[in-house]
Backbone as a chain_set.jsonl record, in Angstrom:
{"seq": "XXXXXXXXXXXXXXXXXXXXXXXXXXXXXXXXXXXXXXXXXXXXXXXXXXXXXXXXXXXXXXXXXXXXXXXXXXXXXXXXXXXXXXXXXXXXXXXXXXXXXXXXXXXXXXXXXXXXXXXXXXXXXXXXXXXXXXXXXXX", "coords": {"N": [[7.147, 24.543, 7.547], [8.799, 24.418, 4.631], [8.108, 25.13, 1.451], [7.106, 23.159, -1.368], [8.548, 22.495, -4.325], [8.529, 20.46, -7.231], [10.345, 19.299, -10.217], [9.492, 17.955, -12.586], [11.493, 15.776, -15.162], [14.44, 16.935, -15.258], [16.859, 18.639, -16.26], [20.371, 19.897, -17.423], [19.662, 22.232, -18.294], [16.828, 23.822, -19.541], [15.133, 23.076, -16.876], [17.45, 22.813, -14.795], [17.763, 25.707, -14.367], [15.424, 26.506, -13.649], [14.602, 25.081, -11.291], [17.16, 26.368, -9.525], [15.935, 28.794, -9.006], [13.627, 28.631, -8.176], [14.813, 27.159, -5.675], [16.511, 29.37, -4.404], [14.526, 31.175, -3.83], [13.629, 29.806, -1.175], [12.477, 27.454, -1.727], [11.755, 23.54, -0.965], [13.384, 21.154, -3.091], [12.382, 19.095, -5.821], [14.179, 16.759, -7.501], [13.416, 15.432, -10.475], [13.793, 12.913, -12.601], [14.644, 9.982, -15.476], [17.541, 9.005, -15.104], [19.168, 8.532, -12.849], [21.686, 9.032, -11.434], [22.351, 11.343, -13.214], [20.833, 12.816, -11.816], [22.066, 13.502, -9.224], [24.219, 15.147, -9.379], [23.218, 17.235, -10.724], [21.745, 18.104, -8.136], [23.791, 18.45, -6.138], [24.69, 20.851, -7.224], [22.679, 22.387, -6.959], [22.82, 22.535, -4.333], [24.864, 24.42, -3.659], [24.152, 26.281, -3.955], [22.214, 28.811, -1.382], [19.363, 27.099, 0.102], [16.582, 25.971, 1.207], [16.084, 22.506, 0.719], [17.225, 19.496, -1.089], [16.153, 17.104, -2.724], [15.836, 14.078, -4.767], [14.525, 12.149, -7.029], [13.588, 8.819, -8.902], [11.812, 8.848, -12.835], [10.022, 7.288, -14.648], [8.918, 9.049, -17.216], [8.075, 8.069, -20.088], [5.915, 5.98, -19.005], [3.469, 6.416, -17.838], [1.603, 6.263, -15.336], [3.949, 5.599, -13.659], [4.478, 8.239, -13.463], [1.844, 9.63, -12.615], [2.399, 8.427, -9.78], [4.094, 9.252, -8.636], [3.464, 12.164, -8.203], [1.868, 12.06, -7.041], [2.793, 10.953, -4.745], [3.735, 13.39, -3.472], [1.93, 15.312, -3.804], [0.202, 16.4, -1.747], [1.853, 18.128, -0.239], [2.488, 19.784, -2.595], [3.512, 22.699, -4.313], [4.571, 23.864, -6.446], [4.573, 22.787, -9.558], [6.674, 21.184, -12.016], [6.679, 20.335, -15.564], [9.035, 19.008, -17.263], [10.017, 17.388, -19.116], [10.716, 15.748, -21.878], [11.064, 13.869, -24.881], [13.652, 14.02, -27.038], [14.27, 13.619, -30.42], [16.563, 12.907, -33.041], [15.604, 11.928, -35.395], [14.008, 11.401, -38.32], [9.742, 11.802, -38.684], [9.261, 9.802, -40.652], [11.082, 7.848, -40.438], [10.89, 6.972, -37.802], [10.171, 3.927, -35.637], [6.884, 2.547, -34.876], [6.584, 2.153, -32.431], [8.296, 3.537, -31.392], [6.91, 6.189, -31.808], [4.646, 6.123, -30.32], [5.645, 5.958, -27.125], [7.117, 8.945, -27.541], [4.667, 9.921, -27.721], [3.609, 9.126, -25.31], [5.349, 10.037, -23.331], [5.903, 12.613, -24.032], [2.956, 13.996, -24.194], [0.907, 12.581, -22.775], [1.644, 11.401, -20.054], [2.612, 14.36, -19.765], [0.212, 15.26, -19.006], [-0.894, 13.262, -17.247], [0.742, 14.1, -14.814], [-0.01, 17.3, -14.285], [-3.262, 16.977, -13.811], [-3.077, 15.365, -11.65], [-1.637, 17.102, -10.191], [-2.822, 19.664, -10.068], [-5.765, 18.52, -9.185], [-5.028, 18.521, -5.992], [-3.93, 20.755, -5.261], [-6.233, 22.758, -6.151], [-8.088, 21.924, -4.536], [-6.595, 23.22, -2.191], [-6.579, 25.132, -2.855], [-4.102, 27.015, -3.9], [-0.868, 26.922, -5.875], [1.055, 26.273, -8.799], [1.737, 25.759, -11.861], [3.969, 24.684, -14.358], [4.877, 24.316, -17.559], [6.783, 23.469, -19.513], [8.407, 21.333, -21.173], [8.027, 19.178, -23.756], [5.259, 18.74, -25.836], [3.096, 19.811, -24.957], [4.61, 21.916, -23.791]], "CA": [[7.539, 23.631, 6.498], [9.239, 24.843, 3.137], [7.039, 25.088, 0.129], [7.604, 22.398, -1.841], [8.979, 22.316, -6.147], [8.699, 19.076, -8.179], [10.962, 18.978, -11.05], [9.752, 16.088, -13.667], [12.213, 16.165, -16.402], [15.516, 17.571, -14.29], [18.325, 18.633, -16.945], [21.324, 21.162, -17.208], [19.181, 23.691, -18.946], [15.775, 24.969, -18.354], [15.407, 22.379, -15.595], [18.334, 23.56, -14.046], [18.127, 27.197, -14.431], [13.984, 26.731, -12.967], [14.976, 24.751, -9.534], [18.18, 26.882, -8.939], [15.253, 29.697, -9.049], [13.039, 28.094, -6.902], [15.342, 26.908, -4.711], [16.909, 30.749, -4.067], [12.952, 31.482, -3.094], [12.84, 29.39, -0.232], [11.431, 25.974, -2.164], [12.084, 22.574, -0.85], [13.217, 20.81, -4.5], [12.472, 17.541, -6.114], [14.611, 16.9, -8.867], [13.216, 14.076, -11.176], [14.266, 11.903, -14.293], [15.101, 8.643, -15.923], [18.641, 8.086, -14.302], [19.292, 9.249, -10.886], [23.283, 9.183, -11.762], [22.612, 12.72, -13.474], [20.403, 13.654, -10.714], [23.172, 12.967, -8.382], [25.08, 16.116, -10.33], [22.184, 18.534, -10.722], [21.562, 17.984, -6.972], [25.045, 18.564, -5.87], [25.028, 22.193, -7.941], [21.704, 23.116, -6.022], [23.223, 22.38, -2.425], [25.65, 24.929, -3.664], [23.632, 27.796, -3.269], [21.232, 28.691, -0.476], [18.178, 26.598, -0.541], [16.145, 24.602, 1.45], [16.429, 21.1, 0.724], [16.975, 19.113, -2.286], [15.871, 15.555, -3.059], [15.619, 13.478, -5.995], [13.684, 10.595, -7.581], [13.737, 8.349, -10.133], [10.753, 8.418, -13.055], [10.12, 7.219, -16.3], [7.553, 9.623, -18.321], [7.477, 7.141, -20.848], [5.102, 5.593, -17.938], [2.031, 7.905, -16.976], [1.245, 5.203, -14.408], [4.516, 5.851, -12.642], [4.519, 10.393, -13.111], [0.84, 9.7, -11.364], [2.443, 7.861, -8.191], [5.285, 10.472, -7.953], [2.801, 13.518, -8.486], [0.139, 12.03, -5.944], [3.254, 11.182, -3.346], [4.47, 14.561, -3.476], [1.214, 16.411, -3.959], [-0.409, 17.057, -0.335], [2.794, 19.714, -0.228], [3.042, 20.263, -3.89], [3.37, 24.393, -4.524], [4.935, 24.399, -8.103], [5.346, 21.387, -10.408], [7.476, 22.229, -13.361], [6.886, 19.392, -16.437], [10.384, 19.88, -18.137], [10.204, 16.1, -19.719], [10.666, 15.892, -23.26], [11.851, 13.334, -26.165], [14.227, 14.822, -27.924], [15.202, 12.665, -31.656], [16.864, 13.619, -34.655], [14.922, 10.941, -36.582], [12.366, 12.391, -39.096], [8.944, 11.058, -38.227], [9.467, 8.486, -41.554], [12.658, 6.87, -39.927], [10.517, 6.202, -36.422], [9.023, 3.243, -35.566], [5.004, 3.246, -34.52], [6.818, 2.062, -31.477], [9.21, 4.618, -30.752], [6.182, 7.663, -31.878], [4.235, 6.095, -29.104], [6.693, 6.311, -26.445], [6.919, 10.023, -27.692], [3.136, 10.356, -26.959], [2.94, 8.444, -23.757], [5.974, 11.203, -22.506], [5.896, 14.095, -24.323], [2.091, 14.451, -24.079], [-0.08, 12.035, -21.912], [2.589, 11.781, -19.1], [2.591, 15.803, -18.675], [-1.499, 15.923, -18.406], [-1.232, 12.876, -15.743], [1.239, 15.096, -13.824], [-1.47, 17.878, -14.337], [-4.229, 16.527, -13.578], [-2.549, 14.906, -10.203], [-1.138, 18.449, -9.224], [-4.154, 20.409, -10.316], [-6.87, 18.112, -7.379], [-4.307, 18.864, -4.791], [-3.859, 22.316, -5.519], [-7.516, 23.505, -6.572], [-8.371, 21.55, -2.717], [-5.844, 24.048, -1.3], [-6.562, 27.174, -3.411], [-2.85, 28.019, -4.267], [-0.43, 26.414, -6.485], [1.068, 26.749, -9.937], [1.808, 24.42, -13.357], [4.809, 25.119, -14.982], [4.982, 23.605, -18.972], [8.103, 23.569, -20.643], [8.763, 19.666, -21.989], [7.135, 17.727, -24.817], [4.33, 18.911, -27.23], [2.599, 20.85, -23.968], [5.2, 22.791, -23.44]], "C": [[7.757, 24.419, 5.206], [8.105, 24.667, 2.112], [7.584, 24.317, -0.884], [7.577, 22.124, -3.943], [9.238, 21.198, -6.325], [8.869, 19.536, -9.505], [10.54, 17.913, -12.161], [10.5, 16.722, -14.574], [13.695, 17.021, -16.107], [16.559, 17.183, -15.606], [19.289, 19.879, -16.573], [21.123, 22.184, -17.527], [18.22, 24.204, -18.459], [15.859, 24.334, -16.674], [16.114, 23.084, -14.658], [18.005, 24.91, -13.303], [16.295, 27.503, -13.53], [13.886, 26.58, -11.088], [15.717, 25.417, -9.292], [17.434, 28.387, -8.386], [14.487, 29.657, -7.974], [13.462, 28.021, -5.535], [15.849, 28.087, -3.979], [15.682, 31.45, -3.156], [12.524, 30.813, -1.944], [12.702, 28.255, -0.106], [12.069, 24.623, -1.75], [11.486, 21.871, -2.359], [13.315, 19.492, -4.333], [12.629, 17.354, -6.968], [14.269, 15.46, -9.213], [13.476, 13.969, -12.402], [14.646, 10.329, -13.895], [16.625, 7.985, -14.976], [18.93, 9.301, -13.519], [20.715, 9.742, -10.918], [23.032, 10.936, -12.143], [21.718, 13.404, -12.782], [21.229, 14.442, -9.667], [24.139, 14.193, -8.478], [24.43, 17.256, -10.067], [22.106, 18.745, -9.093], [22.266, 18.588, -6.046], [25.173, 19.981, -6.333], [23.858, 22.796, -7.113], [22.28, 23.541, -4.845], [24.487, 23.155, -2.552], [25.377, 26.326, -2.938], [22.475, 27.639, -2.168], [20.144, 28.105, -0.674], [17.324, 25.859, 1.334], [16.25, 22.685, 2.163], [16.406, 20.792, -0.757], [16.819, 17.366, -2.139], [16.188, 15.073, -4.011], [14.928, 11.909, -5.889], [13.943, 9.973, -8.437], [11.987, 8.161, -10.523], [11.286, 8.1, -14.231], [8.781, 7.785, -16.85], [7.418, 8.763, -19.658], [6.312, 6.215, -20.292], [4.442, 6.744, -16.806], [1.598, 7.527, -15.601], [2.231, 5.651, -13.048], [4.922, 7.677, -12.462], [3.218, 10.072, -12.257], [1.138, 9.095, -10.312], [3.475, 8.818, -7.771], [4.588, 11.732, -7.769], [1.912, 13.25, -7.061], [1.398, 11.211, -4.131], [3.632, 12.336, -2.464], [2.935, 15.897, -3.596], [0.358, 16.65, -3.065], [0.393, 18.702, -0.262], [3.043, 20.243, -1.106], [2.441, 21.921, -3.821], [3.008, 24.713, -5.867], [5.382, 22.828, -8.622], [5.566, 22.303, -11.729], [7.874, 20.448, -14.307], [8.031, 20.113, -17.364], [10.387, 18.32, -19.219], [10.098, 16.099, -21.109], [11.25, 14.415, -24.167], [12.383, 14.151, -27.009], [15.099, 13.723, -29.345], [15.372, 13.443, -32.453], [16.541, 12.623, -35.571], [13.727, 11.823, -36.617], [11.129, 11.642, -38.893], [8.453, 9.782, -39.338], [10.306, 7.755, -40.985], [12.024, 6.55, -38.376], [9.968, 5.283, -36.484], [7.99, 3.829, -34.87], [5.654, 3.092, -33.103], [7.337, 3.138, -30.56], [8.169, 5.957, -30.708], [5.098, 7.169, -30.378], [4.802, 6.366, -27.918], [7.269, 7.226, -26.498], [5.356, 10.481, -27.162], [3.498, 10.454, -25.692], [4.053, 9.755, -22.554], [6.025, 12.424, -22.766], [4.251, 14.901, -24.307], [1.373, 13.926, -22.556], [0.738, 11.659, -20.366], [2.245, 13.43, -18.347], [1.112, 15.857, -18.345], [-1.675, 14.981, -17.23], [-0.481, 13.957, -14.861], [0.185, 16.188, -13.43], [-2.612, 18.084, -13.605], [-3.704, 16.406, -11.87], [-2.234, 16.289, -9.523], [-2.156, 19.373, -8.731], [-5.291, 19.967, -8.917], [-5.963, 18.819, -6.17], [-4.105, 20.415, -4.323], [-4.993, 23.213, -5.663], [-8.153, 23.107, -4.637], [-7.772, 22.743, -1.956], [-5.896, 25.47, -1.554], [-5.407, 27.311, -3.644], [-2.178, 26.796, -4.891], [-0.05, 26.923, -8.176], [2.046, 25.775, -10.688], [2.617, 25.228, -14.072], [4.818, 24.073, -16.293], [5.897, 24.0, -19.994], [8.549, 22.413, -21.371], [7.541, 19.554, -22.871], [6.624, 18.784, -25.821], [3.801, 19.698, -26.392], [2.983, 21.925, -23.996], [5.29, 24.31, -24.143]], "O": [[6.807, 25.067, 4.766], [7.224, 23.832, 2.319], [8.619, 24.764, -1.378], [6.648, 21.643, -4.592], [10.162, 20.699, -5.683], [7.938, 20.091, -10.088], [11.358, 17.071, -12.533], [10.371, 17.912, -14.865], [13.954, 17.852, -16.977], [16.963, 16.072, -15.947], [19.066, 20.677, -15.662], [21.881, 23.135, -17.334], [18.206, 24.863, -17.419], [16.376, 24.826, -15.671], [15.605, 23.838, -13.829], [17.981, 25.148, -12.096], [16.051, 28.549, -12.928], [13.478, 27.277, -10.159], [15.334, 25.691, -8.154], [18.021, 29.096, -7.568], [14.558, 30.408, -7.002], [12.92, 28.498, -4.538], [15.683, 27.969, -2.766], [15.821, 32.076, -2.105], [11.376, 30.972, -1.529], [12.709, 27.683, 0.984], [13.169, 24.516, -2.292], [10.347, 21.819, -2.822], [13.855, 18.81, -3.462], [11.714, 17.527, -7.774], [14.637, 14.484, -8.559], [13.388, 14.883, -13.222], [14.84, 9.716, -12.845], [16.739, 6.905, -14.397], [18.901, 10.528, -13.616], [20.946, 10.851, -10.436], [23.518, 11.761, -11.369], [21.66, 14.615, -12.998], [21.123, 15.625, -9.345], [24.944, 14.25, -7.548], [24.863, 18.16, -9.353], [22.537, 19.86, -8.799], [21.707, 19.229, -5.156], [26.034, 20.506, -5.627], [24.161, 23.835, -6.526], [22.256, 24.691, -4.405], [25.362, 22.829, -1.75], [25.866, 27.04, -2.062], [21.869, 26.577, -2.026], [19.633, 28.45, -1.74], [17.905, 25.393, 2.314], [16.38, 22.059, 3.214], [15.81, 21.487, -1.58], [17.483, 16.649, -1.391], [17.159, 15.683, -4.458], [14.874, 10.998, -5.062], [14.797, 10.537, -9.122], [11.099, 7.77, -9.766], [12.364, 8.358, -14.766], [7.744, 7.125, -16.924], [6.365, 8.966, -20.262], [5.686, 5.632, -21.176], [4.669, 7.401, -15.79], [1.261, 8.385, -14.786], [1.832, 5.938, -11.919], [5.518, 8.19, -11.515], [3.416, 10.231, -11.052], [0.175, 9.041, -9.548], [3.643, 9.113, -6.588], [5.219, 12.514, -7.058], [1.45, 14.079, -6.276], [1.015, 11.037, -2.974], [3.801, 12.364, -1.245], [3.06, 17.115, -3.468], [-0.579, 17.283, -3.552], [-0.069, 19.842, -0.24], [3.772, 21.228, -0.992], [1.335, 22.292, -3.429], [2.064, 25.3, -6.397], [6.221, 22.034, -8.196], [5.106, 23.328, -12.232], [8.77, 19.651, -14.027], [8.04, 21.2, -17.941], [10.979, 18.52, -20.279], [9.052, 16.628, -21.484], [12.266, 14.034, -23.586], [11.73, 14.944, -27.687], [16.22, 13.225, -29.241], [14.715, 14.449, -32.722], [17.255, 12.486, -36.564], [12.982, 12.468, -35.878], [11.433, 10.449, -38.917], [7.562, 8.976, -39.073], [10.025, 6.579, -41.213], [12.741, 5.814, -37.699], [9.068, 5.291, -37.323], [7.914, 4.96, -34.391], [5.276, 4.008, -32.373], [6.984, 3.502, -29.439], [8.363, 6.786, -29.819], [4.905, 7.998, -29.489], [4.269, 7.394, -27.499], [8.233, 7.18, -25.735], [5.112, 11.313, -26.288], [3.685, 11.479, -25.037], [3.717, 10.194, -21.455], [6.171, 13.301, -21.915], [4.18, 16.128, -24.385], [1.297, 14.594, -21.525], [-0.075, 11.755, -19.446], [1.878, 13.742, -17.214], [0.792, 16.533, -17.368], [-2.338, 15.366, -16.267], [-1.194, 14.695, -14.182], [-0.451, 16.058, -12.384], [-2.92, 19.07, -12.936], [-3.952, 17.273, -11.032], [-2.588, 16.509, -8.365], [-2.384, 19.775, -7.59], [-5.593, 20.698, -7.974], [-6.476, 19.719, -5.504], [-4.152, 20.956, -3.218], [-4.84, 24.392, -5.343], [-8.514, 23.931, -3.796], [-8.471, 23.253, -1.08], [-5.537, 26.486, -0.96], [-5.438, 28.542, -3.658], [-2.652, 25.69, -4.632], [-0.725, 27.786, -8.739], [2.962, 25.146, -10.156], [2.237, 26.336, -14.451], [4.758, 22.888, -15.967], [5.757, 24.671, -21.017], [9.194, 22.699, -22.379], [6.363, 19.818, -22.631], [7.346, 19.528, -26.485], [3.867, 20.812, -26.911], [2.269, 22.915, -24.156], [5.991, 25.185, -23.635]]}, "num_chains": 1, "name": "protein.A"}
């Protein structure tokens, strides 16, 4: 069985440039984000070069609730999780609502430590594994 890479936060940049890495090594990938449509893309550029396998999911890291059911479906085989998830605004933190800076928390911080946390039991059980942190305030 392939060694298996989870993606949260799957874009055209690091994202990209991390699974296309992975995937060259061997790694059965799991590209995740918000809309599946630009999964659908990234996915399609993997299965270009030698790999594996590639998947995809849909999450929302604005919801810690649903990164801990994708982390703990995926983490019996999890190898490498790679938090890439970020908010990215060009509003100054006067022009946010309290609403919108929460919904920065809940994904750019407390989101990547459920992932974390979820990868971390599975991985410390198995002895091997490794936490990649490039999104949010973690990163």
């Amino acid at each position: 069985m392939a060694r298996l890479f989870l993606g949260i936060g799957a874009g055209p940049g690091v994202g990209l440039s991390t699974e296309r890495r992975f995937a060259t090594e061997g790694y059965r990938v799991v590209l995740t984000a918000r809309k599946v449509e630009r999964l659908e893309e990234l996915a399609n550029d993997l299965r270009q070069g030698p790999n594996v396998g590639v998947e995809i999911a849909s999450v929302d890291c604005s919801d810690s609730l649903q990164v801990a059911e994708l982390v703990g479906r995926y983490a019996p085989e999890l190898e490498v999780i790679h938090y890439n998830a970020a908010v990215i605004r060009s509003q100054t933190l006067q022009e946010q609502s309290l609403a919108s800076i929460a919904e920065d928390i809940e994904a750019d911080i407390t989101s990547g430590l459920v992932a974390v946390k979820q990868a971390a039991e599975a991985m410390l059980a198995r002895r091997r594994g490794s936490i990649l942190l490039t999104g949010g305030v973690l990163g």
